[in-house]
Phi, psi and omega in degrees: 000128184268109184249042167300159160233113179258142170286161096281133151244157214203140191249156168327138184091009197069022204245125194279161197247297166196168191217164125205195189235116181284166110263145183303134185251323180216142183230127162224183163316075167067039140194147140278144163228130158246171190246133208257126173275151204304132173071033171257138147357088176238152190264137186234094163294322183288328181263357161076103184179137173243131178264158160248086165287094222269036214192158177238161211213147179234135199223153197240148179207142209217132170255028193225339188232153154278064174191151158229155166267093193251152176214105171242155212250119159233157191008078210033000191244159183300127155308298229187141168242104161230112186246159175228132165272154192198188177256116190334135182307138150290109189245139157191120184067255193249346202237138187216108197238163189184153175263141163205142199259057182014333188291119196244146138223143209218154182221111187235110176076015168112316177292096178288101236205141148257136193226169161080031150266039134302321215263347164312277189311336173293281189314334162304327152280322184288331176258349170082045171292161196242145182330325166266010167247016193259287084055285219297302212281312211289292167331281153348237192343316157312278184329323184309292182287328185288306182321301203273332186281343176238036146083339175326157178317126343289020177255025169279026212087012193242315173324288187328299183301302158336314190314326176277014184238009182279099161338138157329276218285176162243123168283120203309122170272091215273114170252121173267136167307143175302000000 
């Protein structure tokens, strides 16, 4: 049985952003967790561009909260926490798209930072988000951060238990000829 998950991100308007592809690890009530592998592809359409991402990620996607969650892994321990707020995912089937609203929170060294309110106030102009969903995404981030400052779901542990399901070995990267 083929448990790909392919991602979409998506900029306001439905305008694909960038995609790759996980597999699935866990499925509940309106959210996934996948697992994104070590040396995958991800297409960056807005930057016309293919990343080699070189870490495995244990990643969260909710068709109830406005957020996501990447956790990458390096040498068994969390590296980075990075979620972006968005408009709750459309999970259906192989597939998982989300809007998302340049507004980041990241956990770097241990340390927790929101980044990317440029590119919030730019794209508030370029797509003409309208005040209350300008309103919407700021809540969200607040809400965002008190889940992670009191330990709430998915920062309750369950990433960290995912965690066991990551390979051992890094598997060897294969560049296939054209």
């Amino acid at each position: 049985m083929d448990n790909t998950i392919q991602i979409k991100a998506l900029k306001h308007g439905d305008i694909l952003h960038y995609e790759w592809n996980t597999d699935l690890l866990e499925e509940g009530d309106g959210y996934v967790f996948v697992l994104g592998r070590y040396g995958r592809k991800l297409q960056h359409h807005t930057k016309k561009s293919v990343f080699t991402v070189n870490n495995w990620s244990i990643e969260f996607f909710s068709s109830k909260h406005w957020f996501t969650v990447s956790a990458a892994v390096v040498d068994g321990q969390i590296n980075e926490y990075y979620c972006n707020i968005n408009r709750p995912a459309l999970i259906s089937g192989s597939e998982v798209s989300f809007v998302d609203y340049d507004l980041d929170l990241v956990q770097r060294g241990g340390e927790w930072m929101v980044i990317d309110e440029d590119e919030f106030a730019d794209n508030a102009v370029k797509f003409g988000y309208s005040e209350p969903l300008m309103k919407q995404v700021r809540e969200e981030l607040a809400g965002l951060q008190e889940r992670v400052a009191t330990g709430q779901f998915p920062f309750d542990g369950t990433i960290e238990r995912l965690m066991a399901r990551i390979p051992k070995d890094k598997p060897e990267i294969i560049n296939p000829t054209a």
